[in-house]
PyMOL Python script that loads the backbone (N, CA, C, O; Angstrom):
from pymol import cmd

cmd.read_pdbstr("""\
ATOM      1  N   UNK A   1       6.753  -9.519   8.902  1.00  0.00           N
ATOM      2  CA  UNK A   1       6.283  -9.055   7.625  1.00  0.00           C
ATOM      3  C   UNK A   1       5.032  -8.199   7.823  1.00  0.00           C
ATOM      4  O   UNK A   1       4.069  -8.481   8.535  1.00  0.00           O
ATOM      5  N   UNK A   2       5.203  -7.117   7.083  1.00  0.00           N
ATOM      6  CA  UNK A   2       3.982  -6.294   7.239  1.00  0.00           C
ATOM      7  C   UNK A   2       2.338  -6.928   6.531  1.00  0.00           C
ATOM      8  O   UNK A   2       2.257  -7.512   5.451  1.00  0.00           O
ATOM      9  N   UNK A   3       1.285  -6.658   7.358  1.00  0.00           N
ATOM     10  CA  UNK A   3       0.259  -6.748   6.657  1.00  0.00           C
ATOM     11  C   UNK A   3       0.006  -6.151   5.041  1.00  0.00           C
ATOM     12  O   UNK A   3       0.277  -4.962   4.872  1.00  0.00           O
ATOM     13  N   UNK A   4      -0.326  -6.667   4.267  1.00  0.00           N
ATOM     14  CA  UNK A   4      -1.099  -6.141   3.114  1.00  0.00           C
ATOM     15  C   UNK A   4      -1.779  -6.026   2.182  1.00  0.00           C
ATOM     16  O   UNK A   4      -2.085  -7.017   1.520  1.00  0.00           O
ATOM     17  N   UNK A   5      -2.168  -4.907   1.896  1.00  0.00           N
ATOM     18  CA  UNK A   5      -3.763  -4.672   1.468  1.00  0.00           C
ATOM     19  C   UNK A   5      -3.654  -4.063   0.084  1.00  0.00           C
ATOM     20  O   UNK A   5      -3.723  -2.841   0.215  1.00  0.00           O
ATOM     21  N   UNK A   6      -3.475  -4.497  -1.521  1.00  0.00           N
ATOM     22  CA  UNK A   6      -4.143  -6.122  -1.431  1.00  0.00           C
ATOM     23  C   UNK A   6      -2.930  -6.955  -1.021  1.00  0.00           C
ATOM     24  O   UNK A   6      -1.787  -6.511  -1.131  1.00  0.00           O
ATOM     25  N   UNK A   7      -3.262  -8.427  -0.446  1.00  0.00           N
ATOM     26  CA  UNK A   7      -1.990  -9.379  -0.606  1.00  0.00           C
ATOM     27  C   UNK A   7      -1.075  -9.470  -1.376  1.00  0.00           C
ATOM     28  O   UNK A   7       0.083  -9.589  -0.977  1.00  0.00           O
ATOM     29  N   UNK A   8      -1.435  -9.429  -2.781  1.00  0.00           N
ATOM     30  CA  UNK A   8      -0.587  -8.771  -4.310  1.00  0.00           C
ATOM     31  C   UNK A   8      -0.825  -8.046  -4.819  1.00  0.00           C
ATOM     32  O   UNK A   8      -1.987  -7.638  -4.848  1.00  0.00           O
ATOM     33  N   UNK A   9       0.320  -7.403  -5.612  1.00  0.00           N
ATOM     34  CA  UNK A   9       0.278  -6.314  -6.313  1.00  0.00           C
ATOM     35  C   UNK A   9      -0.169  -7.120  -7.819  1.00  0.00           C
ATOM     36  O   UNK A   9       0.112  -8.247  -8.226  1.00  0.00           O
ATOM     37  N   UNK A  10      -1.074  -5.889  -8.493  1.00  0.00           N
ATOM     38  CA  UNK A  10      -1.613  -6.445  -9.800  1.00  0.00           C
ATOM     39  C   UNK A  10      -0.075  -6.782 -10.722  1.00  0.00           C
ATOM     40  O   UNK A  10       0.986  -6.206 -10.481  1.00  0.00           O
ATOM     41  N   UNK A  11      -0.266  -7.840 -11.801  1.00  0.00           N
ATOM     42  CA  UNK A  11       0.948  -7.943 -12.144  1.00  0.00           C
ATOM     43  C   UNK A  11       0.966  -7.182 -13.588  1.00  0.00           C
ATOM     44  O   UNK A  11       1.522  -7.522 -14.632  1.00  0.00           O
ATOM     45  N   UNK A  12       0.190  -6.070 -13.300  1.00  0.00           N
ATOM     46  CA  UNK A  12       0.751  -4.922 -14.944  1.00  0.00           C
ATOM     47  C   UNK A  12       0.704  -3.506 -14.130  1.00  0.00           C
ATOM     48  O   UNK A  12       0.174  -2.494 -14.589  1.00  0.00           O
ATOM     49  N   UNK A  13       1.452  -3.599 -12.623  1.00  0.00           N
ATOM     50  CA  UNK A  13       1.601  -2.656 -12.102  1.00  0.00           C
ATOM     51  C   UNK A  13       3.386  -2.299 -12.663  1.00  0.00           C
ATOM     52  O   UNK A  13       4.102  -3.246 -12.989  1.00  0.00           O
ATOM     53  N   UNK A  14       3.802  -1.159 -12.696  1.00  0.00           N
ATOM     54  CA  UNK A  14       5.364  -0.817 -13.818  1.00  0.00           C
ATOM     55  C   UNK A  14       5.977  -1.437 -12.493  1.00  0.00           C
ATOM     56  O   UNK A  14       5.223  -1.527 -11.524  1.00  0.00           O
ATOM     57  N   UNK A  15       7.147  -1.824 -12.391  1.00  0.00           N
ATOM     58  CA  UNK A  15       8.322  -2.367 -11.810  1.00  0.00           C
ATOM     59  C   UNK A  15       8.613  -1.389 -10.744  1.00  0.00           C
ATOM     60  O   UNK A  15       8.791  -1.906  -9.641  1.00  0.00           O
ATOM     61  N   UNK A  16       8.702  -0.142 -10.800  1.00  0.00           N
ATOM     62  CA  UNK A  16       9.230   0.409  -9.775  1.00  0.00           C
ATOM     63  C   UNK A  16       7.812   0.363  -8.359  1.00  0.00           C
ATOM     64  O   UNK A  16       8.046   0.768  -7.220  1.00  0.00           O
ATOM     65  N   UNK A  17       6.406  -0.214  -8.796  1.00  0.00           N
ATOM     66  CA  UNK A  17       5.737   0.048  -7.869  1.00  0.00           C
ATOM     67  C   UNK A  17       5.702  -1.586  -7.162  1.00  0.00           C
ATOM     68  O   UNK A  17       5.207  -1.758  -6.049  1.00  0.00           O
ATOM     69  N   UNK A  18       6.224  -2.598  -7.872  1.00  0.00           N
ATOM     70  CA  UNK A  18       6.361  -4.251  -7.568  1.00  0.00           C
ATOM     71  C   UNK A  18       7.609  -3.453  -6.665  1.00  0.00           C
ATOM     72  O   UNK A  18       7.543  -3.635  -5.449  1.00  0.00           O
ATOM     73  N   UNK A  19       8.478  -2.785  -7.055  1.00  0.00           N
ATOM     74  CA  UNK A  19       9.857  -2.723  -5.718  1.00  0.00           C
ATOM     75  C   UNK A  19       9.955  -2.307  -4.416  1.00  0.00           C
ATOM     76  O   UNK A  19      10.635  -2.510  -3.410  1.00  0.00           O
ATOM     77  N   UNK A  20       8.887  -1.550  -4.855  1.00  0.00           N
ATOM     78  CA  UNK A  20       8.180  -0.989  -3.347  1.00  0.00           C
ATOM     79  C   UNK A  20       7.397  -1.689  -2.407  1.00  0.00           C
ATOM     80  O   UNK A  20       7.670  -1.957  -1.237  1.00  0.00           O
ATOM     81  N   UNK A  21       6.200  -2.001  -3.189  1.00  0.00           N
ATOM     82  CA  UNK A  21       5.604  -3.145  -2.440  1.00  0.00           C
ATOM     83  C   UNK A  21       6.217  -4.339  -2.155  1.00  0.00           C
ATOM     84  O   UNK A  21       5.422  -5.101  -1.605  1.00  0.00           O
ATOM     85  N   UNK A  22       7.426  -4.861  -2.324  1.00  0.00           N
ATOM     86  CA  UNK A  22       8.048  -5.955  -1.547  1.00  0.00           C
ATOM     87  C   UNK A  22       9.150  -5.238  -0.753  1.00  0.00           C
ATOM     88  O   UNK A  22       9.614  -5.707   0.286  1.00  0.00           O
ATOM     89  N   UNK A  23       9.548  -4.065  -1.302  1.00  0.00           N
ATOM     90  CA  UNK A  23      10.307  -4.063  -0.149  1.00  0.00           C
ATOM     91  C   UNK A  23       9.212  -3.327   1.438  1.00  0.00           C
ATOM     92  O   UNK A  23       9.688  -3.215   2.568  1.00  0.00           O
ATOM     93  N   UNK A  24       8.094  -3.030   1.144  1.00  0.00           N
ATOM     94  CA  UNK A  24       7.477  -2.649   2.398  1.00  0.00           C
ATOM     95  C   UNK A  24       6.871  -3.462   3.191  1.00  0.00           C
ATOM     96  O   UNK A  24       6.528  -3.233   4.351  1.00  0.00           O
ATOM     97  N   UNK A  25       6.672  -4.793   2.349  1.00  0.00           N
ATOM     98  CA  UNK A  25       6.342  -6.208   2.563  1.00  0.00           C
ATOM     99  C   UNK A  25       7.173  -6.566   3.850  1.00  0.00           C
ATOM    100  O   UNK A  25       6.585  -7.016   4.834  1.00  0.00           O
ATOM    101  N   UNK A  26       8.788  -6.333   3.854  1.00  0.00           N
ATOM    102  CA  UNK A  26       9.680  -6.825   4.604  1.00  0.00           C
ATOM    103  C   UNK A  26       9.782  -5.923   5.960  1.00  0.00           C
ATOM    104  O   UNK A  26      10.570  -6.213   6.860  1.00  0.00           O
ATOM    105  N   UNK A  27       8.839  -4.717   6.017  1.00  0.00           N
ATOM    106  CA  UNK A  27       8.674  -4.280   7.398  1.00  0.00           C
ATOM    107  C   UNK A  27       8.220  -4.946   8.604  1.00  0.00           C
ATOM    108  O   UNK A  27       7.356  -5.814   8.491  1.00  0.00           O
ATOM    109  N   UNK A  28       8.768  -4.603   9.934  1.00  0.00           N
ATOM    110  CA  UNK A  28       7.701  -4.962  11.233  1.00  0.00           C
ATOM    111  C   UNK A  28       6.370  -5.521  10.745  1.00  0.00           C
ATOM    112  O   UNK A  28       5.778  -5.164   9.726  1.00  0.00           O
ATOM    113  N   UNK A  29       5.969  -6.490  11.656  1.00  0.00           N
ATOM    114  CA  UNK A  29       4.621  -6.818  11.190  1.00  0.00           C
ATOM    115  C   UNK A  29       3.568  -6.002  12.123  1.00  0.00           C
ATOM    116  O   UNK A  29       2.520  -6.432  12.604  1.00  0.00           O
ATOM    117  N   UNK A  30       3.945  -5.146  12.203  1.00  0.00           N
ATOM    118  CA  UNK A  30       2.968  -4.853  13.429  1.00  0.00           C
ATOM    119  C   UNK A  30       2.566  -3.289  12.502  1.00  0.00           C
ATOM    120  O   UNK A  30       1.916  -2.403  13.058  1.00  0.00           O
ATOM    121  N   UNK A  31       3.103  -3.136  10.942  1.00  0.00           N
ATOM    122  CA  UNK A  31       2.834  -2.340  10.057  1.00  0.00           C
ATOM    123  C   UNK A  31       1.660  -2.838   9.291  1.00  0.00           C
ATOM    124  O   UNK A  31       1.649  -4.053   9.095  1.00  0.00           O
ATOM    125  N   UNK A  32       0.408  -1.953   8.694  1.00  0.00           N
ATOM    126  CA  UNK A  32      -0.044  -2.150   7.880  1.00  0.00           C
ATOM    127  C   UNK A  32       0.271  -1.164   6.820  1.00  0.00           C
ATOM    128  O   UNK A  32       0.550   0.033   6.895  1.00  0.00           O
ATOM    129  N   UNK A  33       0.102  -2.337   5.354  1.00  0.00           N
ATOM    130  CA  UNK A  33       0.562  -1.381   4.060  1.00  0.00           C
ATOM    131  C   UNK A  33      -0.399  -1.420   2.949  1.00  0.00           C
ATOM    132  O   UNK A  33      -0.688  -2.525   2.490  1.00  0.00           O
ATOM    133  N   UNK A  34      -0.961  -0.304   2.430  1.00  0.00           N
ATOM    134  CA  UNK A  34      -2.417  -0.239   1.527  1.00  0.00           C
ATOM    135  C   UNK A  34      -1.843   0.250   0.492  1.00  0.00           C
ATOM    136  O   UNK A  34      -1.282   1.345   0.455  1.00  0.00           O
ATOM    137  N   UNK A  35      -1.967  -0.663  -0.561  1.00  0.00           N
ATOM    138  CA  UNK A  35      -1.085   0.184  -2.139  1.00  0.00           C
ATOM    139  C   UNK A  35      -2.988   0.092  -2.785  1.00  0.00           C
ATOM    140  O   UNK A  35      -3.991  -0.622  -2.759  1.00  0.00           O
ATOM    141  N   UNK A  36      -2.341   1.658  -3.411  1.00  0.00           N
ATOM    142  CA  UNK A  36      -3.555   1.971  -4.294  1.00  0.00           C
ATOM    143  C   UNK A  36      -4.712   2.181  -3.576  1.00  0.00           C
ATOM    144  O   UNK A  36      -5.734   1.513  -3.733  1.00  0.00           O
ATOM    145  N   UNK A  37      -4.581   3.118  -2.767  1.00  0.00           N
ATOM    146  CA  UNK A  37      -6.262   3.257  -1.874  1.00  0.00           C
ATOM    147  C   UNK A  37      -6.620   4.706  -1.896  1.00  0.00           C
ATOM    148  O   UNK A  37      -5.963   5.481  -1.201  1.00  0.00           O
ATOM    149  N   UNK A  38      -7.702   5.181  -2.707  1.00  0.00           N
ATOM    150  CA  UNK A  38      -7.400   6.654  -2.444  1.00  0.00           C
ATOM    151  C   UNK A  38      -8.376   7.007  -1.289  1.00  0.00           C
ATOM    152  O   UNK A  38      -9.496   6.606  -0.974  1.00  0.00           O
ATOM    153  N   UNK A  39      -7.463   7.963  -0.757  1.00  0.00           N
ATOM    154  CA  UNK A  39      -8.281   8.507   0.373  1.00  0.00           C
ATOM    155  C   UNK A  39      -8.758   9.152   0.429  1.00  0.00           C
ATOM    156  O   UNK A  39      -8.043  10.048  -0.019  1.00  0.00           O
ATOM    157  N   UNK A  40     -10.278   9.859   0.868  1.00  0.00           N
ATOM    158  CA  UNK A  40     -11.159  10.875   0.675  1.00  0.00           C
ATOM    159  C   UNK A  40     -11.739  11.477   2.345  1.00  0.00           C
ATOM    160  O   UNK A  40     -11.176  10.933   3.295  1.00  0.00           O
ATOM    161  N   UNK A  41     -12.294  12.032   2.519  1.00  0.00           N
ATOM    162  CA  UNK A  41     -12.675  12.812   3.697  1.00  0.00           C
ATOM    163  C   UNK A  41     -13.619  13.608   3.869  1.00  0.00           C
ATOM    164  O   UNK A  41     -14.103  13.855   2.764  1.00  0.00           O
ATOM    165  N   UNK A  42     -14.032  14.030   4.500  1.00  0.00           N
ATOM    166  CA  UNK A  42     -15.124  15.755   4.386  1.00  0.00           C
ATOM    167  C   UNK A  42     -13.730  16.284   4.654  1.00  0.00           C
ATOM    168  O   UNK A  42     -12.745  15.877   5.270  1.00  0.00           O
ATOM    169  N   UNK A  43     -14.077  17.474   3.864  1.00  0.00           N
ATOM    170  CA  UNK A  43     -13.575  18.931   4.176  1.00  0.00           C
ATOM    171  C   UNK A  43     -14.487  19.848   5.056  1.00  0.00           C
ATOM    172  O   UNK A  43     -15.714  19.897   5.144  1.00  0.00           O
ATOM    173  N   UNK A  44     -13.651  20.448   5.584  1.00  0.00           N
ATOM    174  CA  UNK A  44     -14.209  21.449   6.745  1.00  0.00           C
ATOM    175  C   UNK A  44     -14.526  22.872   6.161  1.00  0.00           C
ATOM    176  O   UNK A  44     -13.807  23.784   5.753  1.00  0.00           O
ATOM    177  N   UNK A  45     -15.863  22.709   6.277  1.00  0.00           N
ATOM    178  CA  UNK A  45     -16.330  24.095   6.525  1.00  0.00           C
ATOM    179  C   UNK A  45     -16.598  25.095   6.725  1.00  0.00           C
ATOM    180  O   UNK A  45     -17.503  24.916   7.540  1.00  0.00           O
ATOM    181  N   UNK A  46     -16.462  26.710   6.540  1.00  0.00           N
ATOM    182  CA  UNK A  46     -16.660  27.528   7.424  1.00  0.00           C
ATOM    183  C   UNK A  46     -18.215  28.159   7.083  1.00  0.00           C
ATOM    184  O   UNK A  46     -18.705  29.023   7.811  1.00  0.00           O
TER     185      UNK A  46
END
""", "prot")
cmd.dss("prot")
cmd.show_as("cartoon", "prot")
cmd.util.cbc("prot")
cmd.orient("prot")
């Protein structure tokens, strides 16, 4: 079972995002899975 981040999904997340997160649940465990994380960065410069 894959790691994940959070352990549960909030439960007034719509249904199609509960289907996802269990079915990504059932991956390799050697997967980690982050629902809802936004990702940010520097942008590059010129």
């Amino acid at each position: 079972m894959a790691k994940m981040f959070p352990e549960r999904i909030n439960d007034g997340a719509p249904p199609s995002e509960h289907a996802v997160f269990e079915a990504l649940s059932d991956i390799d465990d050697s997967w980690m899975v982050f629902h809802s994380v936004r990702w940010q960065g520097q942008r590059a410069t010129e």
